[in-house]
KOLDO-247019 format. One record per residue (C-alpha): x, y, z; residue in three letters. Coordinates in Angstrom, 1 decimal. Layout:
<nodes>
+--------+--------+--------+------+
!      x !      y !      z ! code !
+--------+--------+--------+------+
!      X !      Y !      Z !  ALA !
...
+--------+--------+--------+------+
</nodes>
This chain:
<nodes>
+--------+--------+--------+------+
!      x !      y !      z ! code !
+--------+--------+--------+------+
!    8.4 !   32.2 !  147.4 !  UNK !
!    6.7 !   31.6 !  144.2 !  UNK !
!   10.1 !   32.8 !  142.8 !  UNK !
!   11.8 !   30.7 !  144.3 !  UNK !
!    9.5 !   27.5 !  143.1 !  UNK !
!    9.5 !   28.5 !  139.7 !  UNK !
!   13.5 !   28.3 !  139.7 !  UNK !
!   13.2 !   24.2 !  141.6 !  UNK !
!   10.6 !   23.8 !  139.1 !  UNK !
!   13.1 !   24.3 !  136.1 !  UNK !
!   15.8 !   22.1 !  137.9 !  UNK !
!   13.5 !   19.1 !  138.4 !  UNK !
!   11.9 !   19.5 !  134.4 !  UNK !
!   16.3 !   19.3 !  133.6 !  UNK !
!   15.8 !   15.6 !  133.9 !  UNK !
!   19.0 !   14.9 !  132.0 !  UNK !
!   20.6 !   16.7 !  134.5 !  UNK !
!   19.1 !   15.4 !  137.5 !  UNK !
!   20.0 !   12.3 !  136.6 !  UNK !
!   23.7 !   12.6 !  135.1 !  UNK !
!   25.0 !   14.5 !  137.4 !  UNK !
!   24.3 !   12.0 !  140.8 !  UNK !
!   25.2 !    9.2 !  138.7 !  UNK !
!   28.0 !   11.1 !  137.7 !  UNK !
!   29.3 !   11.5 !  141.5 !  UNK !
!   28.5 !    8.1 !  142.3 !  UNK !
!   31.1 !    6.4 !  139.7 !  UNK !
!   33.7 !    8.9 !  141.3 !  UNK !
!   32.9 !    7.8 !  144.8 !  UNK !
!   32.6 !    3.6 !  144.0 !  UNK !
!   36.0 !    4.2 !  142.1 !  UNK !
!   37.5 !    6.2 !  145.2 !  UNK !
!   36.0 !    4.0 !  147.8 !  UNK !
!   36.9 !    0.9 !  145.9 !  UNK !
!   40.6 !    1.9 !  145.7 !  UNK !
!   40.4 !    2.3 !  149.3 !  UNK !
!   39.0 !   -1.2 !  149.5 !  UNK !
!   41.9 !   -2.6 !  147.7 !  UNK !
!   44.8 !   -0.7 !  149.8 !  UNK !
!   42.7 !   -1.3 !  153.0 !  UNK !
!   42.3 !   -5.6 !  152.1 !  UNK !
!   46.0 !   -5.8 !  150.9 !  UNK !
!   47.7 !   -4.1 !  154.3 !  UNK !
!   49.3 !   -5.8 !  156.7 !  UNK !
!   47.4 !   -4.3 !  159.7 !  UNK !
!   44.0 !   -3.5 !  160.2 !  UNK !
!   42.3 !    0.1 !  159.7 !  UNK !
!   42.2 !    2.2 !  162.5 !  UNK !
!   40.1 !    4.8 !  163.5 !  UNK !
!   42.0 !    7.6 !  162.6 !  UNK !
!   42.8 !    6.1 !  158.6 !  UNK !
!   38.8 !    5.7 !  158.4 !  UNK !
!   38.6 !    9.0 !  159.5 !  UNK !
!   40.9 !   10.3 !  156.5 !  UNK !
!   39.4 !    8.0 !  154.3 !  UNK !
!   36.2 !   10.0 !  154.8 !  UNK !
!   37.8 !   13.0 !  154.7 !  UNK !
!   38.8 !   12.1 !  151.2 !  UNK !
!   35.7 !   11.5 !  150.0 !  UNK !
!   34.0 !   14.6 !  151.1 !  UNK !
!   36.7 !   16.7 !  150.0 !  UNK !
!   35.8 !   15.0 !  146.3 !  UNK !
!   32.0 !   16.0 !  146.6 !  UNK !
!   32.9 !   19.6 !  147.6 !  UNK !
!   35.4 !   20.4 !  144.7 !  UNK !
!   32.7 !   18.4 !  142.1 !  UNK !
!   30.2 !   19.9 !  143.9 !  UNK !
!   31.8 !   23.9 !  143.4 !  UNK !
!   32.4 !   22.8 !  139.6 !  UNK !
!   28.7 !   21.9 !  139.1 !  UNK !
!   27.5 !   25.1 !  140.6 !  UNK !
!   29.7 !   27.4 !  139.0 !  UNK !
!   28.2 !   25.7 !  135.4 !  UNK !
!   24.6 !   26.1 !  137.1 !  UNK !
!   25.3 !   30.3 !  138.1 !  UNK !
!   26.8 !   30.5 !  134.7 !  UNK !
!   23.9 !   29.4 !  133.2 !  UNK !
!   20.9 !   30.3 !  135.4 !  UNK !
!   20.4 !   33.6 !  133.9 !  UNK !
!   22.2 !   33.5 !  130.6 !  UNK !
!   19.8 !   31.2 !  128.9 !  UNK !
!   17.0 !   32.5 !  129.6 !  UNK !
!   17.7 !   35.7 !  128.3 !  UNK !
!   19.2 !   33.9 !  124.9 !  UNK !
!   16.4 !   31.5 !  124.8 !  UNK !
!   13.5 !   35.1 !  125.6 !  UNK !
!   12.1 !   32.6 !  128.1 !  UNK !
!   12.6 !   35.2 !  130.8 !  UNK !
!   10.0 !   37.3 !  129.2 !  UNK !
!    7.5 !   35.2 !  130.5 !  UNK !
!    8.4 !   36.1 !  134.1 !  UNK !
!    9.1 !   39.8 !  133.3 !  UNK !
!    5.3 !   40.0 !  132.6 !  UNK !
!    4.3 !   39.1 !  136.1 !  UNK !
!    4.0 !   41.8 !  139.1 !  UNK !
!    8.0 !   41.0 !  140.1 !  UNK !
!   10.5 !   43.5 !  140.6 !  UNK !
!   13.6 !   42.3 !  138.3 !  UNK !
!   15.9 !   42.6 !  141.7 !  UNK !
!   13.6 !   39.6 !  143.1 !  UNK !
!   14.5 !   38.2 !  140.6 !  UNK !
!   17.9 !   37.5 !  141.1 !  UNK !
!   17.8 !   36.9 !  144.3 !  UNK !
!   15.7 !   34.3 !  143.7 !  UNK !
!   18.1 !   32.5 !  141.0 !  UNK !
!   20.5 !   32.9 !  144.1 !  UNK !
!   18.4 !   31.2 !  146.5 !  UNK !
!   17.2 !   28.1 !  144.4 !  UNK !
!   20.7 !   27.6 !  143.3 !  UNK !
!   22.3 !   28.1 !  147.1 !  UNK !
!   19.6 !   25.4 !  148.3 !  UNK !
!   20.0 !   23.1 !  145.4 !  UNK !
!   24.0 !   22.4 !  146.5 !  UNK !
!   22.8 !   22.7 !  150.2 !  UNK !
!   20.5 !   19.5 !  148.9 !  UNK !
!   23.3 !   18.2 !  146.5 !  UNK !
!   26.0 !   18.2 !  149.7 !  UNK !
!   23.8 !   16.5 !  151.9 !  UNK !
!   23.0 !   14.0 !  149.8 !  UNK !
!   26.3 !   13.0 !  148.8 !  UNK !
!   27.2 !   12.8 !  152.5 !  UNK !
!   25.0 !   10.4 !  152.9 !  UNK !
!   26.2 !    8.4 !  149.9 !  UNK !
!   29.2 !    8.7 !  151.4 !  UNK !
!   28.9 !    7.2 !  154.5 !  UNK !
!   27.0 !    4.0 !  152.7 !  UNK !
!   29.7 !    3.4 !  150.4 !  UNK !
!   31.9 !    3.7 !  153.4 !  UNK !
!   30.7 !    1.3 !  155.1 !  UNK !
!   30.4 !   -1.0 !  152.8 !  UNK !
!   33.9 !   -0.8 !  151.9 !  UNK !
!   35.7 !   -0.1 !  154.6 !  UNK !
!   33.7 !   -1.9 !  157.4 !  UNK !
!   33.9 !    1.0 !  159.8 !  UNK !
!   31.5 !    4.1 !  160.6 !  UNK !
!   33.9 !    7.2 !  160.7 !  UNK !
!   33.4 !    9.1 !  163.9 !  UNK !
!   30.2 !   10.9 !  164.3 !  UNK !
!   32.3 !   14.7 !  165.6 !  UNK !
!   34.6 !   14.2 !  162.3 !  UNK !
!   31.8 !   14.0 !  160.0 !  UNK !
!   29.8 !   17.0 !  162.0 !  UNK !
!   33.3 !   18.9 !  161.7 !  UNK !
!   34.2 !   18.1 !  158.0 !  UNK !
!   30.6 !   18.6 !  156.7 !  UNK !
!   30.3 !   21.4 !  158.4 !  UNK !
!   33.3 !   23.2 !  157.1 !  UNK !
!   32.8 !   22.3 !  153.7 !  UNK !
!   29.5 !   23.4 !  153.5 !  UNK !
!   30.4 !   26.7 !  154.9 !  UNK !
!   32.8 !   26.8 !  151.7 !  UNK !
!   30.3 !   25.3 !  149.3 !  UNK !
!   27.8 !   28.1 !  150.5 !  UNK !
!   30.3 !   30.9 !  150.0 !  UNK !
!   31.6 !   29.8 !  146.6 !  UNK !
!   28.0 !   29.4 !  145.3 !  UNK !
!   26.7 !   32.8 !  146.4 !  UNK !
!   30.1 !   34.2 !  144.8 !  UNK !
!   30.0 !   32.9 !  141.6 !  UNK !
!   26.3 !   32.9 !  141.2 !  UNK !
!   26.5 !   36.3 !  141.5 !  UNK !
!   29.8 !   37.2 !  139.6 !  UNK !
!   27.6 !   35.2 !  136.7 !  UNK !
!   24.8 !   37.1 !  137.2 !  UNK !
!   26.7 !   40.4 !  136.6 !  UNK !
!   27.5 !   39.2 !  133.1 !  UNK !
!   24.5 !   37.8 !  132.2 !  UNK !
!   23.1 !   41.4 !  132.6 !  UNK !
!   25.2 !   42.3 !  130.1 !  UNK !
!   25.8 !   39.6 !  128.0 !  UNK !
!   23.5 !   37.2 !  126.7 !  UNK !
!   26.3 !   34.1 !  125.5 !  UNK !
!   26.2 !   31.5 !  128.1 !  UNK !
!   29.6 !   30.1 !  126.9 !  UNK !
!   31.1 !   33.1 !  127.5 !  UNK !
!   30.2 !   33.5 !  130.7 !  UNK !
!   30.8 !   29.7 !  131.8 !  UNK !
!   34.3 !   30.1 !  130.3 !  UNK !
!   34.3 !   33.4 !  132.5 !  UNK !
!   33.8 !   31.4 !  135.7 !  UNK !
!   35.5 !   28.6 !  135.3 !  UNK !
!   38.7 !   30.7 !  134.0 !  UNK !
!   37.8 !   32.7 !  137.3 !  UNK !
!   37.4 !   29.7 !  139.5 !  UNK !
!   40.7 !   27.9 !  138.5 !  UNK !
!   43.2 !   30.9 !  137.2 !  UNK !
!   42.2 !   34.2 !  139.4 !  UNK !
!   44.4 !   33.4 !  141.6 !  UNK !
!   47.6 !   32.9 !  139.6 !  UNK !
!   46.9 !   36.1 !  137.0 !  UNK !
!   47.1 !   38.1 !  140.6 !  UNK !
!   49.9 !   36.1 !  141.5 !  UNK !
!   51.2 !   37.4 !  138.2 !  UNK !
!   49.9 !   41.4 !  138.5 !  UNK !
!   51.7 !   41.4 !  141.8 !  UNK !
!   55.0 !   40.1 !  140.6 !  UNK !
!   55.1 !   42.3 !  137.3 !  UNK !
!   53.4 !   45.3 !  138.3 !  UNK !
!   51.9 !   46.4 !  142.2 !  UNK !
!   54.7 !   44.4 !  144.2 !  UNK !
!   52.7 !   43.8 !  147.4 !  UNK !
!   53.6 !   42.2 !  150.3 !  UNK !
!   51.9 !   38.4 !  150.2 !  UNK !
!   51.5 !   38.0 !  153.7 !  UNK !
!   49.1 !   41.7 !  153.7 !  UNK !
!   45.1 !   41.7 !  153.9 !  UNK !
!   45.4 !   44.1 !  150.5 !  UNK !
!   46.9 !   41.4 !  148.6 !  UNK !
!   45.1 !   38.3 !  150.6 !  UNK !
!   41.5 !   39.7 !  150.4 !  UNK !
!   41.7 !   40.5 !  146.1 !  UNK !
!   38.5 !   39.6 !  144.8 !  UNK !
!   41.2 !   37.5 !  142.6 !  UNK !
!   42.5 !   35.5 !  145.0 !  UNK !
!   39.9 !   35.6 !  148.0 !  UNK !
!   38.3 !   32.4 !  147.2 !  UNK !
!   42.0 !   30.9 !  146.9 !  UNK !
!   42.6 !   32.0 !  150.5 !  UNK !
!   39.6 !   30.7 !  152.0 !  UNK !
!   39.9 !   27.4 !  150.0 !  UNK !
!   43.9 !   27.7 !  152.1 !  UNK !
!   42.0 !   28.0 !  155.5 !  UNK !
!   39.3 !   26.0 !  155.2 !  UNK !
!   41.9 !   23.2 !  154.6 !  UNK !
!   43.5 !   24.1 !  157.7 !  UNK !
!   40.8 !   24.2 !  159.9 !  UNK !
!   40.5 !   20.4 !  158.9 !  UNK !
!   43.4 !   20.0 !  162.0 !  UNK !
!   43.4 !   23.1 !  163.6 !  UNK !
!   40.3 !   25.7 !  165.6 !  UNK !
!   39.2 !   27.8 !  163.4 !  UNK !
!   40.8 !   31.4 !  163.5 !  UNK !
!   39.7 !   34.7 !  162.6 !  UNK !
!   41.1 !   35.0 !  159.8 !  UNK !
!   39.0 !   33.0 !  158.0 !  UNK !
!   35.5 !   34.9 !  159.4 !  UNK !
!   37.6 !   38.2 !  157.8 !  UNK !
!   38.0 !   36.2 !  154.6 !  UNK !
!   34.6 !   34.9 !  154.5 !  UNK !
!   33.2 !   38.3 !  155.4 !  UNK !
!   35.1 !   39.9 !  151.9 !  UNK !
!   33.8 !   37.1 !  149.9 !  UNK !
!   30.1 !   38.2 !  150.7 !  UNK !
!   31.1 !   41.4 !  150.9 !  UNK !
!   32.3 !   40.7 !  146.5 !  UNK !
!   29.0 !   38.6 !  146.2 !  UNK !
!   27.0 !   41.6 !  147.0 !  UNK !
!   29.1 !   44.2 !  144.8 !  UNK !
!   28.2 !   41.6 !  142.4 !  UNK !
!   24.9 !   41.0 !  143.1 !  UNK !
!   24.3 !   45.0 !  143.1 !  UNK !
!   26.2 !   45.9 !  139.7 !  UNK !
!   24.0 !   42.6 !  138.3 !  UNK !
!   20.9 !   44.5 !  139.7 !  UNK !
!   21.3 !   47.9 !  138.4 !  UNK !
!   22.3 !   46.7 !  135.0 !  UNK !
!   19.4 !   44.0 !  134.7 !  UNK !
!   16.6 !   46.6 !  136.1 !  UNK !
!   17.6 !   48.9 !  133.1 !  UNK !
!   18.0 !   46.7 !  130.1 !  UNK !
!   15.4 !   46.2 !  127.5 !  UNK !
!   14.9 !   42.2 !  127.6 !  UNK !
!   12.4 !   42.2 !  124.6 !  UNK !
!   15.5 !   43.0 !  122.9 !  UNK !
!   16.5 !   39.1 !  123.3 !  UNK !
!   16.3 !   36.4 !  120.9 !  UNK !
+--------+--------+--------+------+
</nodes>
């Protein structure tokens, strides 16, 4: 626990970043919401349920996708620095086992989007109000909340501990945000790629569905379908290989940060 307070307690000292990053998200949403404004005012009939519905749907699908970018620059960073900076020489001195560690980084960062999401749900709804004049049904915004954050959750824990894994080994934090992000947005187009060139397997198998390249790809794919349909079982078997990655990550990170020398960093 006292972990885990140390890592909230370097989040809230970031005061640049507590305060961009909102402020940040809050243009998006007045300039999404606003639009909507503008197409809802200059229509020829009035809004119904179901377009404030999508409406909201809209806007939460923005705050998930800004919301994976800014924790995939958090993971990238969470570990990285403080080894470049030596500043994690300071907790190295304490009675912690290194593996605690991490998992604390993990946590702090997996409750500070849990936070972030619910949040900008709440902003959300206000602006949609204000805007559009109508409270989106209470089951949609259970439902769409709930599925994203499921997603959020799952991307965080993944590429917190992909980062992790090269922090142990490398101290550049550019190199491992360029890592993720490259990760995030091309993984699943350079197996897209291998597959064609090279291994030829069937796209519609679980070998070539469930690569650690393109797993997050495919549960991005469901997630968006459970929007309209019950959610099948095929996205639990999904969801299941991404933590099952996050731990093989999360491991590998371990055993290389347990036996490297940190008073070797700057």
């Amino acid at each position: 626990m006292k972990l885990l307070i140390n890592e909230w307690r370097k989040y809230l000292k970031n005061t640049r970043s507590v305060i961009i990053i909102p402020i940040i998200l809050l243009l998006i949403l007045i300039i999404y919401f606003s639009t909507m404004h503008f197409v809802v005012t200059h229509t020829s009939h009035s809004i119904s349920k179901n377009d404030s519905n999508q409406v909201f749907l809209y806007s939460i699908t923005i705050c998930y996708k800004f919301i994976n970018f800014i924790s995939i620059i958090y993971a990238s960073n969470i570990l990285s620095s403080e080894i470049s900076k030596g500043t994690v020489k300071f907790i190295l001195t304490r009675p912690y086992q290194r593996y605690k560690i991490l998992l604390a980084k993990i946590a702090a960062i997996t409750i500070l989007m849990s936070v972030f999401l619910i949040v900008s749900v709440i902003i959300c709804l206000l602006i949609h109000i204000l805007t559009i004049h109508q409270i989106p049904e209470i089951s949609i915004v259970l439902k769409y909340t709930g599925i994203y954050s499921i997603f959020i959750l799952a991307i965080t824990i993944f590429f917190t501990a992909f980062a992790l894994m090269l922090s142990s080994v490398f101290n550049s934090s550019a190199l491992i945000t360029g890592s993720c992000i490259v990760y995030y947005f091309f993984a699943s187009g350079l197996w897209r790629l291998i597959n064609f060139f090279y291994l030829h397997l069937p796209e519609d198998g679980w070998i070539y569905k469930l690569s650690p390249l393109n797993v997050n790809s495919y549960l991005i794919e469901l997630i968006s379908k459970t929007v309209d349909q019950s959610v099948q079982s095929e996205f639990f078997i999904t969801l299941a290989a991404n933590i099952v990655y996050a731990l093989i990550f999360f491991l590998i990170a371990t055993l290389i940060f347990r036996r490297r020398d940190i008073s070797l960093s700057n």
